[in-house]
Short mmCIF file of the C-alpha atoms (twelve columns), coordinates in Angstrom:
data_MODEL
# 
_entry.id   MODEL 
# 
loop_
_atom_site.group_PDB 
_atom_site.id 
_atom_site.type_symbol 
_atom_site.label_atom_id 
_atom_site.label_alt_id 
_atom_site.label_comp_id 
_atom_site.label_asym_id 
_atom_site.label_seq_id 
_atom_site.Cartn_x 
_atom_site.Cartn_y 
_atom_site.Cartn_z 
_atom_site.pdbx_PDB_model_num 
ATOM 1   C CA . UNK A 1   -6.131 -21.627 30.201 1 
ATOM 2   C CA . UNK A 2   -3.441 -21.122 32.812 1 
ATOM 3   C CA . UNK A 3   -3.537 -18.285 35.420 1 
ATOM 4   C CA . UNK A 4   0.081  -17.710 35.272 1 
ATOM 5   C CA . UNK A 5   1.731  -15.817 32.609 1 
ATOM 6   C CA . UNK A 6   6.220  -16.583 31.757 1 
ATOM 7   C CA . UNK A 7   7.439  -13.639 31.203 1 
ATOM 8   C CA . UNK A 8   11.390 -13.546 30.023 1 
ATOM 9   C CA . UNK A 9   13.922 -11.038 32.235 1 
ATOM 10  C CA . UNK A 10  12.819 -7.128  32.558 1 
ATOM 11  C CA . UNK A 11  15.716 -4.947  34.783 1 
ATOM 12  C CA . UNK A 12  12.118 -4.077  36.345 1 
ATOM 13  C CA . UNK A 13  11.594 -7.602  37.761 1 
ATOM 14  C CA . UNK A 14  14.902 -7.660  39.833 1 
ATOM 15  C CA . UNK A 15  13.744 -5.830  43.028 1 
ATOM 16  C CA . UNK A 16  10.729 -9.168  43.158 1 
ATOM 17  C CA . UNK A 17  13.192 -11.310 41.919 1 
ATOM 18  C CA . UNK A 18  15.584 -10.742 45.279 1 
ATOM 19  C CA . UNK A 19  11.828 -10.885 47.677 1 
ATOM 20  C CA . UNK A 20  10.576 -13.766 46.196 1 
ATOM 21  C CA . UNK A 21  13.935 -15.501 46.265 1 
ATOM 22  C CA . UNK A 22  14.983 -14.789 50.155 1 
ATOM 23  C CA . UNK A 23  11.667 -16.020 50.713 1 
ATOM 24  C CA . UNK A 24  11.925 -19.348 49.172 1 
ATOM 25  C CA . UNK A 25  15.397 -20.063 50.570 1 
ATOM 26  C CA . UNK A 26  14.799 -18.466 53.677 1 
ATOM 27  C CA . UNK A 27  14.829 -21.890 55.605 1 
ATOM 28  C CA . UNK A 28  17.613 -23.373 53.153 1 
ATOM 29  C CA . UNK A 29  21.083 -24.357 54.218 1 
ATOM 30  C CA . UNK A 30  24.126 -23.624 52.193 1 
ATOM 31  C CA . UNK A 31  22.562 -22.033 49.698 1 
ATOM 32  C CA . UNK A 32  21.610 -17.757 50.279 1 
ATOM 33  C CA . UNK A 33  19.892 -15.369 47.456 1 
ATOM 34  C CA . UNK A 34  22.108 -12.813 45.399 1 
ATOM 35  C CA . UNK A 35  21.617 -9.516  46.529 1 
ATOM 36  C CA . UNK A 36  19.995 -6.932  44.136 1 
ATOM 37  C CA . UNK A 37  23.148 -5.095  43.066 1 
ATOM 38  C CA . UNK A 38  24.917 -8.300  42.491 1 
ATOM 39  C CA . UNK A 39  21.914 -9.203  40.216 1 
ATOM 40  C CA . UNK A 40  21.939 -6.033  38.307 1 
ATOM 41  C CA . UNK A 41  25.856 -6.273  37.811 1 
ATOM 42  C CA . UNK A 42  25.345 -9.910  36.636 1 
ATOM 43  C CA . UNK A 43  22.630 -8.927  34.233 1 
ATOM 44  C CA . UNK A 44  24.407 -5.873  32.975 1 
ATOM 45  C CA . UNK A 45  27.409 -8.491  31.339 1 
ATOM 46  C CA . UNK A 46  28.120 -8.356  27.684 1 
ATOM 47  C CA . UNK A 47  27.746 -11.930 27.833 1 
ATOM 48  C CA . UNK A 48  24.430 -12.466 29.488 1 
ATOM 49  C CA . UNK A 49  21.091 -13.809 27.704 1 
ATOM 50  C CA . UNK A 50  17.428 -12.649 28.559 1 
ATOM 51  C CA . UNK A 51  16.520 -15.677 27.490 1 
ATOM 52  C CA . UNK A 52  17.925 -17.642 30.214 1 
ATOM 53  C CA . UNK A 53  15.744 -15.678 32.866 1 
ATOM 54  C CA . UNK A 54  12.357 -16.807 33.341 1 
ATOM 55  C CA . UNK A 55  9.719  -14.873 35.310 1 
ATOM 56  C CA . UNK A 56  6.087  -16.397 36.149 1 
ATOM 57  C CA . UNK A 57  3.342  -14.052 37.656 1 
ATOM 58  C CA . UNK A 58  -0.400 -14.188 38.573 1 
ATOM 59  C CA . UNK A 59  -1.884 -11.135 37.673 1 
ATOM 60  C CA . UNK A 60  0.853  -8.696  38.569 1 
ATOM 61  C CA . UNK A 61  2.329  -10.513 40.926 1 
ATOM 62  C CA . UNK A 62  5.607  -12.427 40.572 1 
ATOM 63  C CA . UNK A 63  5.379  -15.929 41.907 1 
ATOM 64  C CA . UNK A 64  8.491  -17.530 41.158 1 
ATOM 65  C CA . UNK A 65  11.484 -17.541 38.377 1 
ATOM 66  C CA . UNK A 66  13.616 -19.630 36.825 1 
ATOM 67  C CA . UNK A 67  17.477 -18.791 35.973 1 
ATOM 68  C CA . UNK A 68  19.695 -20.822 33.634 1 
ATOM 69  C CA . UNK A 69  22.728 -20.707 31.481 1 
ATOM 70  C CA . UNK A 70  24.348 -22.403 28.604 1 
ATOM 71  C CA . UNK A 71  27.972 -23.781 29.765 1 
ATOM 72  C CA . UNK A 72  30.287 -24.248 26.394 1 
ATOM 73  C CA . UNK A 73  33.997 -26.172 26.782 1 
ATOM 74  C CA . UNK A 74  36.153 -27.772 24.189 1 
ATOM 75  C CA . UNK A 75  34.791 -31.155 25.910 1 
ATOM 76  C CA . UNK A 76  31.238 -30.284 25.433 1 
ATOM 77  C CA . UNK A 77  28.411 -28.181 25.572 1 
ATOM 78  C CA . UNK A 78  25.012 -27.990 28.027 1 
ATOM 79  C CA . UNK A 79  22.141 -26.149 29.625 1 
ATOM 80  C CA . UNK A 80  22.687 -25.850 33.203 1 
ATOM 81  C CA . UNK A 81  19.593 -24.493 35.412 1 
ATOM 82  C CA . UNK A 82  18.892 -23.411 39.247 1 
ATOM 83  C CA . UNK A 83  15.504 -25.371 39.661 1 
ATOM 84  C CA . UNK A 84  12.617 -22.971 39.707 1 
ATOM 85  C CA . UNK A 85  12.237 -20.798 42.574 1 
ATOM 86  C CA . UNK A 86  8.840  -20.315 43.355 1 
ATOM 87  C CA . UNK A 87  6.272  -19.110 46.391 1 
ATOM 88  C CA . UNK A 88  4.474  -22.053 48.431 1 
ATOM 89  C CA . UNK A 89  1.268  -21.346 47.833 1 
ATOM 90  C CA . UNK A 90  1.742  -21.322 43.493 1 
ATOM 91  C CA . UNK A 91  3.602  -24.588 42.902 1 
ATOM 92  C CA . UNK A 92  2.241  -24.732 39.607 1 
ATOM 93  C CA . UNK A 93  4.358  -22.346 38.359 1 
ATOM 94  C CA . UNK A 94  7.474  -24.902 38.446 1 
ATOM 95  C CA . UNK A 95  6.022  -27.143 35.799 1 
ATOM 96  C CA . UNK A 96  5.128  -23.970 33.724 1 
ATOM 97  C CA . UNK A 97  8.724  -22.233 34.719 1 
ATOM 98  C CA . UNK A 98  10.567 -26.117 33.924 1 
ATOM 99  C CA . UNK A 99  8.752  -26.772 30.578 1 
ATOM 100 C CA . UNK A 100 9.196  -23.331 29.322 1 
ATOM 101 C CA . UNK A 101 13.319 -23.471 29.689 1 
ATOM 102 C CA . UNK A 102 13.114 -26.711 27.479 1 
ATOM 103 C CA . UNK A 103 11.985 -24.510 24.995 1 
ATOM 104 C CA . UNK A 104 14.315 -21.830 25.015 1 
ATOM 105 C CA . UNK A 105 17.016 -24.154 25.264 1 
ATOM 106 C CA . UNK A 106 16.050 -26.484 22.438 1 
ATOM 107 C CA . UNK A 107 15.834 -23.100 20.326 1 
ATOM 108 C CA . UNK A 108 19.609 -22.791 21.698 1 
ATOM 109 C CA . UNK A 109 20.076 -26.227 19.818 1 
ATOM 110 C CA . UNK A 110 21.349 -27.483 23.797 1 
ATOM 111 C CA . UNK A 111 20.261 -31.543 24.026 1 
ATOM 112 C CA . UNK A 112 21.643 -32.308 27.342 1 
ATOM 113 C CA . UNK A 113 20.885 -29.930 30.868 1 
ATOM 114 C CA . UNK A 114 22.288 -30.487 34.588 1 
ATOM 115 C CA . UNK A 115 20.659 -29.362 37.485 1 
ATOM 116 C CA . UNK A 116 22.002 -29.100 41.305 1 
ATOM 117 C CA . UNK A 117 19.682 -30.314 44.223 1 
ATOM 118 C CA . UNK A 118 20.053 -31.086 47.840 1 
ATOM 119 C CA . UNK A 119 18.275 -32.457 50.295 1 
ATOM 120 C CA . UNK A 120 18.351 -28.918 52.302 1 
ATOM 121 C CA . UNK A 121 17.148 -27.092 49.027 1 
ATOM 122 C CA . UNK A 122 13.083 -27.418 49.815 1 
ATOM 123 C CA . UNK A 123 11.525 -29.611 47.523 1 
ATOM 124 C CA . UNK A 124 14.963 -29.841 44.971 1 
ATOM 125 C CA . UNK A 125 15.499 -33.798 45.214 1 
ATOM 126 C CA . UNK A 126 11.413 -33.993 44.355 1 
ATOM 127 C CA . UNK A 127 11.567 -32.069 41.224 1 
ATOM 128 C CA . UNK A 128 14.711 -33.566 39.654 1 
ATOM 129 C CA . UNK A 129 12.761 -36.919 40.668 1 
ATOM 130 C CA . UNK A 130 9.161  -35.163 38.817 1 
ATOM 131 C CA . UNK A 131 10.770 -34.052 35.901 1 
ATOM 132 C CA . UNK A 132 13.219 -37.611 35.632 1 
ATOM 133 C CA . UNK A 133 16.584 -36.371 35.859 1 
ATOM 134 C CA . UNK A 134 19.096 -39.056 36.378 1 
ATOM 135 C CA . UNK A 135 22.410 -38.749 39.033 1 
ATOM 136 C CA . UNK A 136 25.654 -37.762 37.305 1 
ATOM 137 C CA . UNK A 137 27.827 -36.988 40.359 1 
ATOM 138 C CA . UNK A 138 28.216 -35.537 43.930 1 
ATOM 139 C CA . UNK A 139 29.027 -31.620 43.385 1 
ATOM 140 C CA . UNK A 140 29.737 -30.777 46.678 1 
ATOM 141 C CA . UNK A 141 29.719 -31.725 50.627 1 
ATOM 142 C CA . UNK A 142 29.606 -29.715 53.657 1 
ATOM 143 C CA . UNK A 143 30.862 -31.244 56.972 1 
ATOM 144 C CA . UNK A 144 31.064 -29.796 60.224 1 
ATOM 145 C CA . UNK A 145 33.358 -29.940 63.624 1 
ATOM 146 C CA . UNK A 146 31.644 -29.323 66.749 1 
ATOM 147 C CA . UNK A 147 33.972 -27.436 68.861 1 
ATOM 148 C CA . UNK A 148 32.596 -28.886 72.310 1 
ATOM 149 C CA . UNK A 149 33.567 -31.920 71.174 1 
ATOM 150 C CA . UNK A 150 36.370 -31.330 69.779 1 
ATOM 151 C CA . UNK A 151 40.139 -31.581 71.199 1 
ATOM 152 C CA . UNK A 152 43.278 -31.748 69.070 1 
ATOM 153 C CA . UNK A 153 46.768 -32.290 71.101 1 
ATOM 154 C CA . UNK A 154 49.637 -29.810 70.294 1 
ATOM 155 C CA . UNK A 155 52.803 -30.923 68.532 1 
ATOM 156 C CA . UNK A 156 55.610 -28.591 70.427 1 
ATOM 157 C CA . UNK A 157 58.049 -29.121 67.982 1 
ATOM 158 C CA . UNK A 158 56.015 -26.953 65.626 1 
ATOM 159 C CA . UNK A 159 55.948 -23.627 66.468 1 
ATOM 160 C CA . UNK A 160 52.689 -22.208 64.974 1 
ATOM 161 C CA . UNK A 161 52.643 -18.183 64.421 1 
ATOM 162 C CA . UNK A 162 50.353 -15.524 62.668 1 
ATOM 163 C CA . UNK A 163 50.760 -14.947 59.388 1 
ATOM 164 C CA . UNK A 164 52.528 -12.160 58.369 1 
ATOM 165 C CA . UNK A 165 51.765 -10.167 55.675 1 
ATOM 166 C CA . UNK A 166 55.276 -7.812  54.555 1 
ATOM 167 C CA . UNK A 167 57.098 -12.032 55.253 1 
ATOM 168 C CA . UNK A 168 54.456 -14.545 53.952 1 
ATOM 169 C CA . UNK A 169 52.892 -13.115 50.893 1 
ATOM 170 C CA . UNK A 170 55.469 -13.913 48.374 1 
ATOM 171 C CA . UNK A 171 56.061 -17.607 48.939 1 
ATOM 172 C CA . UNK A 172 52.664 -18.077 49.845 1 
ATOM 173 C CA . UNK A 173 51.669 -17.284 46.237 1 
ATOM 174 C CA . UNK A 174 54.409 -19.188 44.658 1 
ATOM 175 C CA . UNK A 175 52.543 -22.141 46.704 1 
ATOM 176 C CA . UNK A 176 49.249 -21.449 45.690 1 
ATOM 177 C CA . UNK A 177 50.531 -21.389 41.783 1 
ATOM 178 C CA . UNK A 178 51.988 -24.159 42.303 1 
ATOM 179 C CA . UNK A 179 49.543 -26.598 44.661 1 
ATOM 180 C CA . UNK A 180 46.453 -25.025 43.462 1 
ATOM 181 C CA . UNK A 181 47.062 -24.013 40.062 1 
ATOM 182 C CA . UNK A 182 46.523 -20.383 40.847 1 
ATOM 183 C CA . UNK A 183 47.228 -17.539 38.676 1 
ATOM 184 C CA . UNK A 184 49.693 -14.975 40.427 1 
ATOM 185 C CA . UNK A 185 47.196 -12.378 40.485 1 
ATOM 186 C CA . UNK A 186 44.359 -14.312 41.289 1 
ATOM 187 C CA . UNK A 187 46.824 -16.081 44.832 1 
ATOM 188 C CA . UNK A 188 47.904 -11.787 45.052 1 
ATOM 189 C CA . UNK A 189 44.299 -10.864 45.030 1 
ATOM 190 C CA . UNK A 190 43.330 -13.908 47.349 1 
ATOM 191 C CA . UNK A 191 45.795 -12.701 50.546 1 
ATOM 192 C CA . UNK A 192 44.762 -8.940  49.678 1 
ATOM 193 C CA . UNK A 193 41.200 -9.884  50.405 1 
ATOM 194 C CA . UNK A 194 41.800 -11.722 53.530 1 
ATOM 195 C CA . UNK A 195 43.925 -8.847  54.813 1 
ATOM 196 C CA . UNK A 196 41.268 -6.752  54.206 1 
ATOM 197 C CA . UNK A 197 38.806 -8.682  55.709 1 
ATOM 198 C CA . UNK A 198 37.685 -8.327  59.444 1 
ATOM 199 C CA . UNK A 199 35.742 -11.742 59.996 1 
ATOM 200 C CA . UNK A 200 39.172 -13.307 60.122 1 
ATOM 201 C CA . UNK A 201 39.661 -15.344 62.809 1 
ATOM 202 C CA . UNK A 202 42.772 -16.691 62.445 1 
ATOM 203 C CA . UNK A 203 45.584 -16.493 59.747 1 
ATOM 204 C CA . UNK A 204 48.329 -19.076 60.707 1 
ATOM 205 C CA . UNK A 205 51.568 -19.987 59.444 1 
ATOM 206 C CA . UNK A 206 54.474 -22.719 60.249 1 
ATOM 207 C CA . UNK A 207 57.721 -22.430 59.190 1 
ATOM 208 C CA . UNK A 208 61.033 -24.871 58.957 1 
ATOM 209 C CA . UNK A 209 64.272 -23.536 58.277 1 
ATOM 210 C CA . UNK A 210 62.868 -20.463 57.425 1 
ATOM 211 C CA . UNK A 211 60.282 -21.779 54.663 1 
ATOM 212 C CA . UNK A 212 56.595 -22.220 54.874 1 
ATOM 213 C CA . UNK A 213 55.521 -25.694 55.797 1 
ATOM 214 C CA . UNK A 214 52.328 -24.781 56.990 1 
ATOM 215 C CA . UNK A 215 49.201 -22.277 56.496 1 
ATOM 216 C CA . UNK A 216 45.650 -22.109 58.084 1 
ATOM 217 C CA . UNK A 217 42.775 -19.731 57.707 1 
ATOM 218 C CA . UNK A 218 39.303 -19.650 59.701 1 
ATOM 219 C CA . UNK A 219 36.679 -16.872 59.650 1 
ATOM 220 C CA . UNK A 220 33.456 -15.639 60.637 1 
ATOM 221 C CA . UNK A 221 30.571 -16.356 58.873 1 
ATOM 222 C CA . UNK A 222 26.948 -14.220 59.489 1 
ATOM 223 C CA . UNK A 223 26.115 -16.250 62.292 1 
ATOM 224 C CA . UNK A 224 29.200 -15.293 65.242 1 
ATOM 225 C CA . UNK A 225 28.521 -19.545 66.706 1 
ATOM 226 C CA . UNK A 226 29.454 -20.365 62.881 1 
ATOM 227 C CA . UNK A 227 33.128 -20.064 61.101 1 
ATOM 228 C CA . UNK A 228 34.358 -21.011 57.981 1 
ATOM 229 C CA . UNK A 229 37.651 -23.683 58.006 1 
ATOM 230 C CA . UNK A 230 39.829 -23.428 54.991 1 
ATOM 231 C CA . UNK A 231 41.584 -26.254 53.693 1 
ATOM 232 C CA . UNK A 232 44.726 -26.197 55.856 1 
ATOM 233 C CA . UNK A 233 48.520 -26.597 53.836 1 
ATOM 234 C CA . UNK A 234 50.603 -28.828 54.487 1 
ATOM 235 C CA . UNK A 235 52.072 -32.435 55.777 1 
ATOM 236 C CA . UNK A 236 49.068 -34.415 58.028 1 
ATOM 237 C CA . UNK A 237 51.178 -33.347 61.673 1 
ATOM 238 C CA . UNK A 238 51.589 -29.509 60.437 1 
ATOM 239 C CA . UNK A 239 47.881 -29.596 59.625 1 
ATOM 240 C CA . UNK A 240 47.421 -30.927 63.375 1 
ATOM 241 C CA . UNK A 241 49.168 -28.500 65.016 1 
ATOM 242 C CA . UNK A 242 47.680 -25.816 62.750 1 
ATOM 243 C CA . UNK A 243 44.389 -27.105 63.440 1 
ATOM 244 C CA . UNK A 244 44.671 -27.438 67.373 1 
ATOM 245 C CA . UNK A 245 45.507 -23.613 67.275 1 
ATOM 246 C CA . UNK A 246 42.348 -23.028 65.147 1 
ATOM 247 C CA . UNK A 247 40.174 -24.729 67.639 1 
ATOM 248 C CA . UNK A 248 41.499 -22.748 70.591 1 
ATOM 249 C CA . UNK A 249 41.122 -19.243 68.973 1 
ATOM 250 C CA . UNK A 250 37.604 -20.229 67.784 1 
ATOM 251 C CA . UNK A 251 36.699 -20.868 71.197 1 
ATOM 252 C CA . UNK A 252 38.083 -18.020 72.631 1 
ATOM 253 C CA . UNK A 253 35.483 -15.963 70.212 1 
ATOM 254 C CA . UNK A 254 32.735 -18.070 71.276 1 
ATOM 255 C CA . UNK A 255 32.155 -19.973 68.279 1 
ATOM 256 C CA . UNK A 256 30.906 -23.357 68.262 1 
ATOM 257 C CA . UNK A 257 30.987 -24.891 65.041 1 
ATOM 258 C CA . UNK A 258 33.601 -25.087 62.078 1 
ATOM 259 C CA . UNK A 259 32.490 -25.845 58.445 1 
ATOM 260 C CA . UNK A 260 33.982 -26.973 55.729 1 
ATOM 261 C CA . UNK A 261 33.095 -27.650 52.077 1 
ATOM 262 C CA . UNK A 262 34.685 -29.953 49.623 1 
ATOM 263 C CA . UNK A 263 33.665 -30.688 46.008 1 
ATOM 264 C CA . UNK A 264 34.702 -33.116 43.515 1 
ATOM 265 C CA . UNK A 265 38.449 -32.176 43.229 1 
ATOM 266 C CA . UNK A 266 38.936 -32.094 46.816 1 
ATOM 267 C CA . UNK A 267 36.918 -34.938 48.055 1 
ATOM 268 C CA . UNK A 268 40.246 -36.678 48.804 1 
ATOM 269 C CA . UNK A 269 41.007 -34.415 51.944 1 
ATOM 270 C CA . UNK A 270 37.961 -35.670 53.601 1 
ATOM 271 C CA . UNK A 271 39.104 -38.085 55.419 1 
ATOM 272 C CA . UNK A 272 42.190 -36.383 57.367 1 
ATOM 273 C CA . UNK A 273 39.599 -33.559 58.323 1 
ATOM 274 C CA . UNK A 274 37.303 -36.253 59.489 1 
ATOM 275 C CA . UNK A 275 40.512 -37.404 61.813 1 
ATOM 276 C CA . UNK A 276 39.946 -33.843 63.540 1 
ATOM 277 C CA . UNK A 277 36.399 -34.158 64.124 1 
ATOM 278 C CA . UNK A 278 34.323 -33.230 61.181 1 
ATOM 279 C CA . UNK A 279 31.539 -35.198 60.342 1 
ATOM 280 C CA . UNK A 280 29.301 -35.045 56.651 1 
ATOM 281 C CA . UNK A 281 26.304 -32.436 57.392 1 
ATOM 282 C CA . UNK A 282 25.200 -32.212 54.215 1 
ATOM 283 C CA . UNK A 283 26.032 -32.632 50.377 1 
ATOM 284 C CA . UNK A 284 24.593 -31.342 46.621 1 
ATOM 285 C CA . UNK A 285 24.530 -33.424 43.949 1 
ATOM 286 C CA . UNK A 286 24.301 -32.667 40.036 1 
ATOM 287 C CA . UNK A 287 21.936 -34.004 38.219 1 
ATOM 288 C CA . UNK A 288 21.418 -34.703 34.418 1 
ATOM 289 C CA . UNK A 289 18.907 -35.030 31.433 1 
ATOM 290 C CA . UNK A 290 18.435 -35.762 27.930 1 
ATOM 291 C CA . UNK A 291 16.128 -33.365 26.514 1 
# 
């Protein structure tokens, strides 16, 4: 008889559920635990299943947990799962956390789940490998620019400036709608939130006969050494110059590396970013099975 009792969510488990999780992912890269009010807003959604939250414990402890959803599209329908986060020293509870969301999902009538792993996610790769989940695609990559090595020549004939807010907003949105595929609230609620924000680095615009050519964003992450790169808009040279003025007001904050992240539908602008120095640091890859 096992040691370990599944329990499914309790609002009383969250407080263990955010310990337990930091723990495990405490050494992780690109990957951070949801804070406890974002768990209990999550969890308070019409649309959220107790079901899909697993909870193993010894005794009255809880030793790990297991969250999962049920994705539905016209195309098709499927369990998805984060793979079971549990403590070192009770590894047993991820065969008893995995076999147990079979269940519930075969209940749920689901026949195929996908699961995301990385090399930088502790033991991730091993379990998909255990529990004989087959590749289905690359679902994201992180690469990074080392700003000691890095040194991008100016183009004087463009003149890059800050972005203005009162100027910038309006065609900046019609851009976004249009590039991107963003709503006009959702590009309006973008720019409000980076105007709002005070990790912001820099916010960078280039103009040509009085339209935008050209935009750039970098900020701040946790660590000060660390910023975020944003994919830059614009023709290959505006993205140069853009970039070259990036590098210089990173620097001048101290910070010595630049990240970027690219996924499936933006795996095409790899390579010019690799042109300015960044190199792959990392990736996450989905994985699927038949169950």
């Amino acid at each position: 008889m096992s040691e370990y009792t599944i329990k499914q969510y309790q609002e009383e488990f969250i407080e263990d559920q955010f310990k337990v999780g930091s723990e495990v992912v405490k050494d992780w890269k690109y990957f951070g635990q949801t804070p406890v009010e974002q768990l209990k807003e999550a969890y308070s959604r019409d649309d959220f299943d107790p079901e899909t939250r697993l909870y193993c414990f010894k005794d009255d402890q809880l030793v790990g947990f297991l969250t999962a959803a049920i994705n539905e599209t016209e195309e098709e329908r499927f369990g998805f799962l984060r793979l079971p986060f549990v403590l070192d020293d009770h590894k047993d509870a991820e065969n008893l956390l995995f076999n147990e969301i079979i269940e519930v999902f075969k209940k749920k009538s689901i026949k195929r789940i996908r699961a995301q792993a990385s090399e930088h996610w502790g033991n991730a790769l091993e379990l998909v490998e255990r529990w004989n989940f087959e590749k289905k695609e690359d679902s994201f990559s992180v690469y990074i620019a080392n700003l000691k090595d890095t040194k991008i020549d100016k183009d004087d004939t463009l003149e890059v400036q800050s972005f203005d807010y009162e100027k910038d907003v309006e065609p900046m949105v019609e851009i976004f709608k249009k590039e991107y595929g963003y709503t006009e609230e959702a590009a309006k609620q973008n720019f409000e939130t980076i105007k709002n924000f005070d990790k912001v680095i820099a916010h960078l615009i280039v103009r040509k006969d009085d339209n935008i050519i050209g935009r750039a964003l970098s900020y701040l992450t946790d660590d000060s050494k660390l910023a975020i790169n944003g994919y830059m808009y614009g023709e290959d040279e505006v993205k140069k110059a853009l970039f070259a003025v990036i590098v210089e007001k990173c620097k001048e904050k101290d910070v010595e590396k630049l990240q970027m992240f690219f996924n499936p539908q933006t795996k095409d602008l790899i390579p010019t970013y690799e042109k300015f120095g960044f190199k792959l640091d990392g990736k996450g890859t989905t994985f699927e099975k038949e169950i």
